[in-house]
ROVEXLO-316711 format. One record per residue (C-alpha): residue number from 1; residue in one letter; x, y negated, z. Coordinates in pm, 1 decimal, always signed. Each point is the difference from the previous one (the first is absolute). Layout:
<sites>
pos NUM&code A&east X&north Y&up Z
...
</sites>
This chain:
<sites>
pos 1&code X&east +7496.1&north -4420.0&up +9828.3
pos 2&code X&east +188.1&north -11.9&up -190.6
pos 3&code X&east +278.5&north -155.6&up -169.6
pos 4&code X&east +208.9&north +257.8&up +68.2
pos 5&code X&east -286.5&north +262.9&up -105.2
pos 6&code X&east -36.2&north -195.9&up -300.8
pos 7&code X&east +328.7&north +1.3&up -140.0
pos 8&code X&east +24.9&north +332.2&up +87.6
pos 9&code X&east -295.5&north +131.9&up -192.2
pos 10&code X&east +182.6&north -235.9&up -288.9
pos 11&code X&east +340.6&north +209.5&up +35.8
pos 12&code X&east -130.2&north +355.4&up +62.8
pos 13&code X&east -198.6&north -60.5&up -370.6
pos 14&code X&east +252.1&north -172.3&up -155.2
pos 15&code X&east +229.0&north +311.9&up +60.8
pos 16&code X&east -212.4&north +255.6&up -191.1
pos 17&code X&east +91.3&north +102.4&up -274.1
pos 18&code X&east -151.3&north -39.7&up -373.2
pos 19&code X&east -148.1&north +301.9&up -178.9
pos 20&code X&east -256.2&north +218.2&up -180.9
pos 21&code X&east -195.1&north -51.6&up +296.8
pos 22&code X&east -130.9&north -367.8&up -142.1
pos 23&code X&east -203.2&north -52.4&up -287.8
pos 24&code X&east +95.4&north -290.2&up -199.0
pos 25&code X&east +379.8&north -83.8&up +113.6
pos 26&code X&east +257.2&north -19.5&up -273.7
pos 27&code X&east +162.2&north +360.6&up -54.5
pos 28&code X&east +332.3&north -211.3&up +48.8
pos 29&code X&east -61.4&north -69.7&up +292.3
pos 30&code X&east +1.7&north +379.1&up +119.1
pos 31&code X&east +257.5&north -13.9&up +304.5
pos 32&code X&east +13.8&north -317.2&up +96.5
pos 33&code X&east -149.2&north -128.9&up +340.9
pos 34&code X&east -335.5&north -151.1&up +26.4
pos 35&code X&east +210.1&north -276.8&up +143.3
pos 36&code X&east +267.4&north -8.3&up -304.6
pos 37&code X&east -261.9&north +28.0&up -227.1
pos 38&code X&east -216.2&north -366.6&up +106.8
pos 39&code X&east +335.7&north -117.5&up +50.4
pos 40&code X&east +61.2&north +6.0&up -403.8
pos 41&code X&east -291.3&north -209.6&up -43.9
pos 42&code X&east -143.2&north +133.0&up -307.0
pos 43&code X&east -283.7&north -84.1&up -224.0
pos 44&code X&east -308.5&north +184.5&up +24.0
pos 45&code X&east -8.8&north -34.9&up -383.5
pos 46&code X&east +364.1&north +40.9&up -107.3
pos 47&code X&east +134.6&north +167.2&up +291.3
pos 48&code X&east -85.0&north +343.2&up -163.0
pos 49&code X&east -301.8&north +25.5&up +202.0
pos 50&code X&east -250.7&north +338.2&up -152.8
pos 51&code X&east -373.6&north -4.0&up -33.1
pos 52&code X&east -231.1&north +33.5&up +201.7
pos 53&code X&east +145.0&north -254.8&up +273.5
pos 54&code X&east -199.4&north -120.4&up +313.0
pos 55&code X&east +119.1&north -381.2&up +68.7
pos 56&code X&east -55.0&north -216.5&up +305.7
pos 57&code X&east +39.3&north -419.5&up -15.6
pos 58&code X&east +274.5&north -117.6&up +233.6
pos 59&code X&east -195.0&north -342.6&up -16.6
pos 60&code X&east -328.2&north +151.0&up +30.2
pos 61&code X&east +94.6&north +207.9&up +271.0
pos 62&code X&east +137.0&north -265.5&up +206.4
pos 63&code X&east -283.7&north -249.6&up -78.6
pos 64&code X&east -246.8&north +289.1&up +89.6
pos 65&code X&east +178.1&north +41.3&up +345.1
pos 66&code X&east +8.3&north -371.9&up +100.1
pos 67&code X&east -398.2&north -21.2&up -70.7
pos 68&code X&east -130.6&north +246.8&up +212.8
pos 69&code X&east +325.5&north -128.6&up +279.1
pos 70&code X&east -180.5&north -364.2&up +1.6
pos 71&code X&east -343.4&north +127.1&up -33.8
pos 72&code X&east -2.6&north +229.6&up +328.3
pos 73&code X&east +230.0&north -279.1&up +172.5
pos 74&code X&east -302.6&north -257.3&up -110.7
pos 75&code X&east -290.0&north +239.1&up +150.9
pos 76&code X&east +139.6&north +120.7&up +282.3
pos 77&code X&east +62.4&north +349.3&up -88.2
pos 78&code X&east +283.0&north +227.8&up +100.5
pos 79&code X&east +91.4&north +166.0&up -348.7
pos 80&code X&east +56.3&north +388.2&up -43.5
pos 81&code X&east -19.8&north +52.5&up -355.0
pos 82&code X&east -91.8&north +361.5&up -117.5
pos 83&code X&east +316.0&north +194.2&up -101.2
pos 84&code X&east -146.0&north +278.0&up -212.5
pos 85&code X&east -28.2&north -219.6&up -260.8
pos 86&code X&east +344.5&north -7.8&up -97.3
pos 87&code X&east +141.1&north +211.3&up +271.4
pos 88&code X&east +356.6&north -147.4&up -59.6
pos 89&code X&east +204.7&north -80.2&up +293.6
pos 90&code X&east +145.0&north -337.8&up -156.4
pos 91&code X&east -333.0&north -110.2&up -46.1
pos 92&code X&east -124.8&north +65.7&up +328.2
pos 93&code X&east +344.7&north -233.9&up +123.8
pos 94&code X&east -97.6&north -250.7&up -247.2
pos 95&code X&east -364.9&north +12.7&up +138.7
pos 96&code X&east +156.2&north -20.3&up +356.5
pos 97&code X&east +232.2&north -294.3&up -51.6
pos 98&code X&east -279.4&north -193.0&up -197.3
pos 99&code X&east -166.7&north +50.9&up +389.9
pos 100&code X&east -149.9&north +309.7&up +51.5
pos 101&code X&east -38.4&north +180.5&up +299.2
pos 102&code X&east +10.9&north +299.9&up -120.3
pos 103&code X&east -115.1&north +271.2&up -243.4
pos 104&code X&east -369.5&north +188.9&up -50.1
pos 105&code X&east +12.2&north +322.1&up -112.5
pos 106&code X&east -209.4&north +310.5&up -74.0
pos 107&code X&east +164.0&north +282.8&up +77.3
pos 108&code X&east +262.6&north +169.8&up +226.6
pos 109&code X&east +262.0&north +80.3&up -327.4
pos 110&code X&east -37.4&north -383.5&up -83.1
pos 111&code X&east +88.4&north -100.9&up +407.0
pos 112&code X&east +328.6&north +221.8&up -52.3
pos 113&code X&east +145.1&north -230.2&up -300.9
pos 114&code X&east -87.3&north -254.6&up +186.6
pos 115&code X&east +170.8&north +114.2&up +335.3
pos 116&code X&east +295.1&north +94.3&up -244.1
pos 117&code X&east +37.5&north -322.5&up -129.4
pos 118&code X&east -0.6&north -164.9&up +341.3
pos 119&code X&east -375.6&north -160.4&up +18.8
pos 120&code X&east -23.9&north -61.4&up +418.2
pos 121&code X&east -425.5&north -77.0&up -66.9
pos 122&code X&east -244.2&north +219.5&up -165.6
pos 123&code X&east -358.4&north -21.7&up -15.8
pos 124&code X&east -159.2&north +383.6&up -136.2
pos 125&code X&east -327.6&north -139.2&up -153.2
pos 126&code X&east -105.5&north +398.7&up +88.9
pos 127&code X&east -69.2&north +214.7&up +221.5
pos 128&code X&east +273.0&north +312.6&up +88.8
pos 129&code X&east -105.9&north +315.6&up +173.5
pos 130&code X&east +308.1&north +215.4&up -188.3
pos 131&code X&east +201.5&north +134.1&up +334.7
pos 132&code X&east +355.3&north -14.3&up -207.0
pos 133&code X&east -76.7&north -330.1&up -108.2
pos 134&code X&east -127.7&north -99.5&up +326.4
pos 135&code X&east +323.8&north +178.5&up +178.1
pos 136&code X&east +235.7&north -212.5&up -222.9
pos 137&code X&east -188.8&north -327.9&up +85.1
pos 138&code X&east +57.4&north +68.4&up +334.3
pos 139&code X&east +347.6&north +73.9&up -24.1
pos 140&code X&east +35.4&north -343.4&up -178.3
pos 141&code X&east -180.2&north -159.9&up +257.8
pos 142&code X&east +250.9&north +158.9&up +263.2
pos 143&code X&east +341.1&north -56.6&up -142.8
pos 144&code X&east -75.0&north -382.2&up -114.8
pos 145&code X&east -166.6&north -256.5&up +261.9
pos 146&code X&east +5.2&north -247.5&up -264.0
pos 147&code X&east -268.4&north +205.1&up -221.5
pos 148&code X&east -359.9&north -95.6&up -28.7
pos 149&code X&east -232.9&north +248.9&up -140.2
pos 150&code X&east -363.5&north -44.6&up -5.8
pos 151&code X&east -261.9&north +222.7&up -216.5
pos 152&code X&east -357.0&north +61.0&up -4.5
pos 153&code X&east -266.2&north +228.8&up +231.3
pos 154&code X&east -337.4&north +46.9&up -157.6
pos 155&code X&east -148.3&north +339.4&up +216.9
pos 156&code X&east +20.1&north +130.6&up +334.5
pos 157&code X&east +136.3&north +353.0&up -134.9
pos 158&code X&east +271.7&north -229.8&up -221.0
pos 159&code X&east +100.0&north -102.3&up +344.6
pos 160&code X&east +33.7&north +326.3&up +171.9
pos 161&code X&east +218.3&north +103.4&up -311.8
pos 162&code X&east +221.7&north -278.9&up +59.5
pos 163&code X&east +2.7&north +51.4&up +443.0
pos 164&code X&east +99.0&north +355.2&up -61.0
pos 165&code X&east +291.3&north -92.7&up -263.5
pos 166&code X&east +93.1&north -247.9&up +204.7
pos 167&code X&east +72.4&north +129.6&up +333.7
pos 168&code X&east +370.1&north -39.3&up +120.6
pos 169&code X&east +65.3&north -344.3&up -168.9
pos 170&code X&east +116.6&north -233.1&up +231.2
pos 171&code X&east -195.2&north -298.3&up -165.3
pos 172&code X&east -364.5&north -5.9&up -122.9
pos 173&code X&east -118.4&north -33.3&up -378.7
pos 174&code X&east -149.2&north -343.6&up -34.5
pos 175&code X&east -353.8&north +80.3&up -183.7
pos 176&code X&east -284.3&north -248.6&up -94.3
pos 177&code X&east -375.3&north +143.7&up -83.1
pos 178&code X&east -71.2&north -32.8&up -346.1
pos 179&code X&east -349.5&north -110.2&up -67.6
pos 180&code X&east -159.7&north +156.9&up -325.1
pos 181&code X&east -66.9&north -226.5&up -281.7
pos 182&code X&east -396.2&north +135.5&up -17.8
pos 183&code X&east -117.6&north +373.0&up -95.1
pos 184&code X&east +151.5&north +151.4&up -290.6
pos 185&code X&east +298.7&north -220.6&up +50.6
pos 186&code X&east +344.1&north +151.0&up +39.5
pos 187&code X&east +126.0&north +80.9&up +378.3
pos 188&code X&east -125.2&north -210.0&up +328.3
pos 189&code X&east -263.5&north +92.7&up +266.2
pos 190&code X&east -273.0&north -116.2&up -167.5
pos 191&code X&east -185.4&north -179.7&up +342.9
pos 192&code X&east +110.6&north -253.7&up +276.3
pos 193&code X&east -131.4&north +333.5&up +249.0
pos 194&code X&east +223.1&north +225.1&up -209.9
pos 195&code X&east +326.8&north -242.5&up +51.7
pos 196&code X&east -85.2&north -33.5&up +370.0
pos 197&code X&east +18.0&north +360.3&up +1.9
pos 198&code X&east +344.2&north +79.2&up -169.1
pos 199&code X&east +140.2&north -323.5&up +286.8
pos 200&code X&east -150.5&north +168.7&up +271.8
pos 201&code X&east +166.5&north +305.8&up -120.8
pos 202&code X&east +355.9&north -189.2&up -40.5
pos 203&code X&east -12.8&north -116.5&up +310.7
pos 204&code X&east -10.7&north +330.1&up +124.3
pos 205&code X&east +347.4&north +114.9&up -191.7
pos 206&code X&east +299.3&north -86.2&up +191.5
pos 207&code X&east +171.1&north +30.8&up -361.3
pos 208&code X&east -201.2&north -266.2&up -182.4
pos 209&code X&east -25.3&north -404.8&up +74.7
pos 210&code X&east -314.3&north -165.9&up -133.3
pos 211&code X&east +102.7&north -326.8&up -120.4
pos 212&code X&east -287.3&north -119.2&up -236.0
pos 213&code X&east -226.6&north +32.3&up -254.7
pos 214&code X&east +8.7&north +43.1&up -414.8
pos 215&code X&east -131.4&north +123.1&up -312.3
pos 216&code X&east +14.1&north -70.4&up -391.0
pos 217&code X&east -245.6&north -246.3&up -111.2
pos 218&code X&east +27.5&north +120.6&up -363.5
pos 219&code X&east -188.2&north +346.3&up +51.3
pos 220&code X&east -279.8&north -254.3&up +84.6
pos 221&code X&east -307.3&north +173.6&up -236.5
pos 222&code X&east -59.0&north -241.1&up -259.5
pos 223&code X&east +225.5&north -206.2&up +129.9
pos 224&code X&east -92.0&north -472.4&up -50.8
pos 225&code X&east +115.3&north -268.5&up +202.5
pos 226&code X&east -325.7&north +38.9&up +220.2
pos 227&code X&east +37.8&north +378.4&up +106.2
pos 228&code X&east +398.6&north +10.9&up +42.5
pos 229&code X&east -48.1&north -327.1&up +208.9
pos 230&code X&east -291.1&north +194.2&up +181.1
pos 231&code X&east +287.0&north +303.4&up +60.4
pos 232&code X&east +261.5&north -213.2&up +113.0
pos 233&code X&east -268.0&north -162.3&up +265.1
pos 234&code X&east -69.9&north +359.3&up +131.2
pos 235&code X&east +391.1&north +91.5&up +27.1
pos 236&code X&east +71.3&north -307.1&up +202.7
pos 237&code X&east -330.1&north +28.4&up +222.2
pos 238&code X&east +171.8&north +336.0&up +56.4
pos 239&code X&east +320.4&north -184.7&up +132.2
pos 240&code X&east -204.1&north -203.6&up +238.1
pos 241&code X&east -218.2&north +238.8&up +114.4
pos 242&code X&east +300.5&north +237.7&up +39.9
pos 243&code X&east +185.7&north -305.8&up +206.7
pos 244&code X&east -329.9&north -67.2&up +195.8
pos 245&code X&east -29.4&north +337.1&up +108.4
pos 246&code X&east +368.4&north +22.2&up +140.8
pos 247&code X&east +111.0&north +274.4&up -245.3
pos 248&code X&east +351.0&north -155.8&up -56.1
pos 249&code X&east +22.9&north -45.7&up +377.1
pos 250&code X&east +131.0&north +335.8&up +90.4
pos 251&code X&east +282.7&north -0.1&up -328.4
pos 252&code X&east +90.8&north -284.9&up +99.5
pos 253&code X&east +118.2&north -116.8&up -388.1
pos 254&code X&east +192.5&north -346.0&up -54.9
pos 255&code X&east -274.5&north -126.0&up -266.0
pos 256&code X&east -350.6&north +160.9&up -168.6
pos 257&code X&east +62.7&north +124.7&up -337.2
pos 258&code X&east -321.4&north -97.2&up -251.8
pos 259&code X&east +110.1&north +115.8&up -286.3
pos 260&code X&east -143.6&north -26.0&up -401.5
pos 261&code X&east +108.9&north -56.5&up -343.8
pos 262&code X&east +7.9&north +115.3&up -394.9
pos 263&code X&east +139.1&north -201.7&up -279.3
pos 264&code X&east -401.7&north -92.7&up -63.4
pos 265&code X&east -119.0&north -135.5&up +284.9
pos 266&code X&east +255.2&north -156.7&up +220.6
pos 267&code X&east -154.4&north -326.4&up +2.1
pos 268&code X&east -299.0&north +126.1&up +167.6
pos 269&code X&east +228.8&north +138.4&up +223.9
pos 270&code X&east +152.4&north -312.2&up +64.5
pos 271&code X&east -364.9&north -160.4&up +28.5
pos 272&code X&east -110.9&north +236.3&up +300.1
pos 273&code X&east +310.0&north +29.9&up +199.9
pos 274&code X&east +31.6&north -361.2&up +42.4
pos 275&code X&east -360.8&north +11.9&up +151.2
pos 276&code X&east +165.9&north +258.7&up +287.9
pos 277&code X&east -70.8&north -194.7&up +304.1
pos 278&code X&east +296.4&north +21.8&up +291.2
pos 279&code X&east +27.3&north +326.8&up +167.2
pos 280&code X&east +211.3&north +133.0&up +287.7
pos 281&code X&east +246.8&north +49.6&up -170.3
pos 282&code X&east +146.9&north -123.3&up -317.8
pos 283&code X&east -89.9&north +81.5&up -310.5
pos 284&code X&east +181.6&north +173.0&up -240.3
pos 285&code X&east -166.6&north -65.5&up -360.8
pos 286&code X&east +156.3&north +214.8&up -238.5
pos 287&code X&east -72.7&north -13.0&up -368.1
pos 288&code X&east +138.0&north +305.0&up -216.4
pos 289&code X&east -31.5&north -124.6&up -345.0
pos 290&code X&east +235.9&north +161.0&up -216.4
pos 291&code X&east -59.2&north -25.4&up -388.1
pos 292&code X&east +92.2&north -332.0&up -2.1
pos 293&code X&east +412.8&north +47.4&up -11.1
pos 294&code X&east -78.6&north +87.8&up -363.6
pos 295&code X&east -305.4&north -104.7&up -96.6
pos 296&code X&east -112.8&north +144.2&up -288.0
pos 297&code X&east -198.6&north -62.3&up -335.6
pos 298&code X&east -315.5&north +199.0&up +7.6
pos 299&code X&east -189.0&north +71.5&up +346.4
pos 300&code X&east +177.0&north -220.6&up +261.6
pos 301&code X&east +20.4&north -300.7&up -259.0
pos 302&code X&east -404.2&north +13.7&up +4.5
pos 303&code X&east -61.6&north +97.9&up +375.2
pos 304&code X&east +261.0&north -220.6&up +233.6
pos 305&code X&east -115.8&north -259.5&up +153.8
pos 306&code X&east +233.2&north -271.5&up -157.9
pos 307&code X&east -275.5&north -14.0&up -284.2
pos 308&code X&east -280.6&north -97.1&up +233.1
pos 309&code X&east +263.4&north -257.9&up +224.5
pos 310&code X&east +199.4&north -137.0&up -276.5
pos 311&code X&east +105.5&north -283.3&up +196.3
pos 312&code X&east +216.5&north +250.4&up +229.5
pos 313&code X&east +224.0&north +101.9&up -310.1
pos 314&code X&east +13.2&north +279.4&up -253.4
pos 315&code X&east +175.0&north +386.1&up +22.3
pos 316&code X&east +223.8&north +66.4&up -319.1
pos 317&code X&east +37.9&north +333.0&up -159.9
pos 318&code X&east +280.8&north +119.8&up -4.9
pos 319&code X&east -1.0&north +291.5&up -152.7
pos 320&code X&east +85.7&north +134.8&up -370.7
pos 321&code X&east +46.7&north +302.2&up -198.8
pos 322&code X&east +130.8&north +6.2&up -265.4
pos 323&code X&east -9.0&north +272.4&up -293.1
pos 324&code X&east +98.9&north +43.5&up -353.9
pos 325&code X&east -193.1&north +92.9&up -296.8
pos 326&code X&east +65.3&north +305.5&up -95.7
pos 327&code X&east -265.6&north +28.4&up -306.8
pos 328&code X&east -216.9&north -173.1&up -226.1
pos 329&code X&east -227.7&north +233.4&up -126.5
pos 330&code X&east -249.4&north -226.1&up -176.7
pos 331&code X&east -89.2&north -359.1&up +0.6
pos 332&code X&east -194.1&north -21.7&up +312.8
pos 333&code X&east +225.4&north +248.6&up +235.2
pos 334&code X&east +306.5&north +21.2&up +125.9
pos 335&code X&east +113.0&north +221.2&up +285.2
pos 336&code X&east +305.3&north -104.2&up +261.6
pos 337&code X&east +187.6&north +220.3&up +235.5
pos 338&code X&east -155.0&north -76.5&up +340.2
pos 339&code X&east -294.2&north +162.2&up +118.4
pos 340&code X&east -139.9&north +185.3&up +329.9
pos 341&code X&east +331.8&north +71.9&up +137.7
pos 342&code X&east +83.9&north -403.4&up -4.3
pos 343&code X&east -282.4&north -164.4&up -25.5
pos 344&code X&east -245.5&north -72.5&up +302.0
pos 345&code X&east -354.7&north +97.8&up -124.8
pos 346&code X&east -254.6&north +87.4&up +255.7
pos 347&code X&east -197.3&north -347.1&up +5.9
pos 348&code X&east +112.8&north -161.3&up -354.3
pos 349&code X&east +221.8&north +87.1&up -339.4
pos 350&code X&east +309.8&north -215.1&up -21.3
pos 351&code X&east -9.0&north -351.7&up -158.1
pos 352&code X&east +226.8&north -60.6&up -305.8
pos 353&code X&east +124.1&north -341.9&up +74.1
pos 354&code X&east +299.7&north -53.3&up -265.2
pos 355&code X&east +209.3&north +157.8&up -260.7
pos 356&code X&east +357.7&north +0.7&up -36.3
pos 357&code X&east +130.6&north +65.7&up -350.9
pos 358&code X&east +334.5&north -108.3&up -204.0
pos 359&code X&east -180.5&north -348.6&up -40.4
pos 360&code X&east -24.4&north -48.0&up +407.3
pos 361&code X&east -294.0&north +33.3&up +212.9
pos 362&code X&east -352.1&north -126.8&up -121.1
pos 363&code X&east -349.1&north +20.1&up +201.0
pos 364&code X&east -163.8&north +342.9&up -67.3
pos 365&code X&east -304.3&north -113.2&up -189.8
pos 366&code X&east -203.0&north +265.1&up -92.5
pos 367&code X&east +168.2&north +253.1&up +113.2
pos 368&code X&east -220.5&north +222.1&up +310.8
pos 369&code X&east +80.2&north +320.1&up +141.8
pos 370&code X&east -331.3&north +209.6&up +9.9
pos 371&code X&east +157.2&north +308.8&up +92.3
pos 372&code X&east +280.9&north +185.7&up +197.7
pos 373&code X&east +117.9&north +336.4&up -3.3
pos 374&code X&east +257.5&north +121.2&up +188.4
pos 375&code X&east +301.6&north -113.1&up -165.1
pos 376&code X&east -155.8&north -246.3&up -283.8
pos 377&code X&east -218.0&north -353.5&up +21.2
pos 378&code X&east -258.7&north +27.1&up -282.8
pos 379&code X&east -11.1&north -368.8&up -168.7
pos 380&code X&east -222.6&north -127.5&up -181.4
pos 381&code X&east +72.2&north -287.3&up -215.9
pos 382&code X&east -285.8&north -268.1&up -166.3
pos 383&code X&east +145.9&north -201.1&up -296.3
pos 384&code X&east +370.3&north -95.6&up -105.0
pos 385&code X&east +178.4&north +52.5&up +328.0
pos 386&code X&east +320.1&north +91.3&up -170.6
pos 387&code X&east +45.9&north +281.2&up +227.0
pos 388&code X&east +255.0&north +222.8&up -121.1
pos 389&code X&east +199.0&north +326.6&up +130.4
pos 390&code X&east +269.0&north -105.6&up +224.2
pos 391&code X&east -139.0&north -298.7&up +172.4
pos 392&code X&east -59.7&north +13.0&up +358.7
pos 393&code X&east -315.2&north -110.9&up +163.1
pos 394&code X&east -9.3&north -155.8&up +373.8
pos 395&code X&east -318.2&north +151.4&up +154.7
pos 396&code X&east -156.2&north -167.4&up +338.3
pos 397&code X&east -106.8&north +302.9&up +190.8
pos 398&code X&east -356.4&north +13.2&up +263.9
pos 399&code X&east +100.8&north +136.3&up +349.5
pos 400&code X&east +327.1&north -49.6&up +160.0
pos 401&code X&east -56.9&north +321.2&up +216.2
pos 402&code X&east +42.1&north +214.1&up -305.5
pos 403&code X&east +233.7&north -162.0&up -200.3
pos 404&code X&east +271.6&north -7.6&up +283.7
pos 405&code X&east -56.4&north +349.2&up +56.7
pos 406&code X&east +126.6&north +83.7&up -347.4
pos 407&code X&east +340.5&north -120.7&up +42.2
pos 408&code X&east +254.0&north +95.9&up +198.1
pos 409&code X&east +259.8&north -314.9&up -71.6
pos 410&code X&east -176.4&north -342.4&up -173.4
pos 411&code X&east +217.9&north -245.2&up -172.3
pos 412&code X&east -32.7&north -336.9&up +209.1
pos 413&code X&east +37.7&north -248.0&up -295.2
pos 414&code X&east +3.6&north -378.2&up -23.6
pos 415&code X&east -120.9&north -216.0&up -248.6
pos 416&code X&east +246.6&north +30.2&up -267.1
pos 417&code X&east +12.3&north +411.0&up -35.0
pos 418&code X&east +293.9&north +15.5&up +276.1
pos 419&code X&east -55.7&north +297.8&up +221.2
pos 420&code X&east +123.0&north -97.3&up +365.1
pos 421&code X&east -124.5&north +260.4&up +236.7
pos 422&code X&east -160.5&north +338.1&up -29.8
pos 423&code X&east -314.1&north +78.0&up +249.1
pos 424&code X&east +45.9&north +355.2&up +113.2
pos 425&code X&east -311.1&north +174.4&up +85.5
pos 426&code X&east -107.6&north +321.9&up +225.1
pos 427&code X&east -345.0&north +142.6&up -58.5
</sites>
């Protein structure tokens, strides 16, 4: 792919130009190119930089990117790392020249950035039974040769949806059954019968190409190493069985998709597909893992599977927001100026990690956010933590997915406070 998409992507962002659009960038600044603006190299602290302000670690970043490169290279796994997570184009080139195949993603809107922004593979981790959406695939599909698309099927009337849309395309959608993770799980047929059903239906659709199997182990009901291992079994039985049967006969694919993977559970993932014995075909074992290229300091830093395989390395966050305190109402509380609109919050509060006042930065000892409203942190603070108005706190946040989607440009920034890139995002 891709040089040339890549420094594309880097030019068309770099060309856009700085305003009220982005929370955080110096008022100065208002004008300038994206592109003029990293080149001046400023400091995220002196630079005249405003509160709230969503920064990403150029060294964390990069570290982040290399782990998960060497770790699919050293399994076996073809890497398509989940886009909506940061849905940012130079991301998804960083992702791709650290060795991915390609890009997951969830929805039709998200496959248009992508397509904008010149990604040749995409993986929809979904299924699609929208006619415009469908029509526009196709039309993709059509005008570029060198595109791969491949999404999910999960029902026979998902299927007829998708024939009917289809109809006129000059080359098939490339679709692989998507096995339920158990009842009251998220989507999937929930039985081996059920799947059987939805290929037999495929294979009646001159518009669709069956080329494997998939699912999400994480919607796994009370999901341990046991029962996601015991899922993963029953999605690659499904590839054999599938194979045994002759369903990718008639499509005639290149290579089987079996495809899995959260940020939770990968190394299960990695566990079971290895155990894939040699079909007719080969195997395509794509892992979809997509928190990682941030990491983060709540949910993910407890969950990924670098804390039960040490020995295979350690994700970074790289993430921090930073606020300022805007009040000091008593002893114990102090209120800064980030809150709902900044701040992801669906699975855990932000973690005040250090304080930056006129004597430099210091740990943030007992100082906890225990609250959030929509434009303030509530802070409680437990002892002599010096904490005055003014000072900034740097907050780790829980949840990539919703902490990208807050912010439209993110100061890249390197060790030191100098801003190098911004990370342009489109949710």
């Amino acid at each position: 792919m891709a040089a040339d998409s890549a420094a594309s992507t880097a030019a068309r962002l770099a060309d856009e130009r700085v305003d009220h659009r982005f929370k955080g960038l110096p008022p100065d600044a208002e004008g300038l190119t994206v592109g003029e603006l990293a080149a001046q190299r400023r400091n995220l602290f002196s630079g005249g930089f405003t509160t709230p302000l969503l920064s990403l670690s150029a060294e964390r970043l990069e570290h982040n990117l290399r782990l998960m490169e060497t770790y699919a290279e050293r399994h076996g796994l073809v890497f398509a790392p989940h886009g909506k997570t940061s849905m940012a184009p130079q991301l998804f080139h960083r992702q791709i020249e650290h060795g991915a195949w390609g890009i997951t993603l969830a929805v039709p809107h998200q496959v248009r950035v992508a397509r904008a922004f010149g990604v040749q593979r995409i993986f929809l981790a979904n299924e699609v039974v929208d006619p415009a959406a469908l029509g526009w695939i196709s039309a993709q599909l059509d005008a570029d040769p060198g595109f791969r698309f491949v999404c999910y099927v999960d029902s026979v009337r998902g299927v007829e949806l998708m024939d009917a849309a289809l109809r006129g395309g000059s080359r098939p959608v490339d679709v692989v059954v998507e096995l339920g993770a158990g009842d009251g799980a998220r989507t999937g047929a929930r039985t081996e019968a059920e799947c059987a059903a939805v290929a037999d239906a495929v294979a009646g659709a001159d518009t669709l190409r069956l080329v494997g199997v998939a699912g999400y182990e994480g919607e796994v009901p009370d999901a341990d190493p046991e029962r996601v291992r015991a899922w993963l079994r029953r999605l690659t039985a499904l590839a054999v069985d599938f194979d045994k049967a002759g369903r990718f006969d008639a499509a005639a694919p290149d290579e089987i998709v079996v495809s899995a993977g959260g940020s939770a559970w990968f190394d299960a993932v990695a566990d079971v597909f290895a155990e894939l014995p040699e079909l007719s075909l080969p195997v395509l074992k794509l892992l979809r893992s997509g928190a990682y290229v941030s990491h983060d300091d709540g949910h993910y830093r407890e969950v990924t599977p670098f804390v039960r395989i040490p020995e295979e390395g350690a994700l970074h966050p790289a993430f921090r927001l930073w606020a300022q305190v805007v009040s000091r109402p008593s002893a114990e509380q102090a209120f800064a100026n980030a809150g709902k609109r900044d701040a992801a919050y669906d699975l855990d509060l932000p973690e005040v990690q250090v304080v930056r006042g006129e004597d430099g930065e210091r740990p943030a000892d007992g100082v906890t956010v225990t609250g959030l409203s929509d434009q303030h942190a509530w802070i409680r603070t437990a002892g002599d933590t010096g904490l005055r108005v003014g000072d900034w706190v740097g907050m780790g946040l829980s949840h990539p997915c919703t902490s990208f989607d807050k912010w439209q440009l993110i100061p890249l920034v390197e060790r030191d406070g100098t801003v190098v890139d911004y990370i342009r995002t489109y949710f």
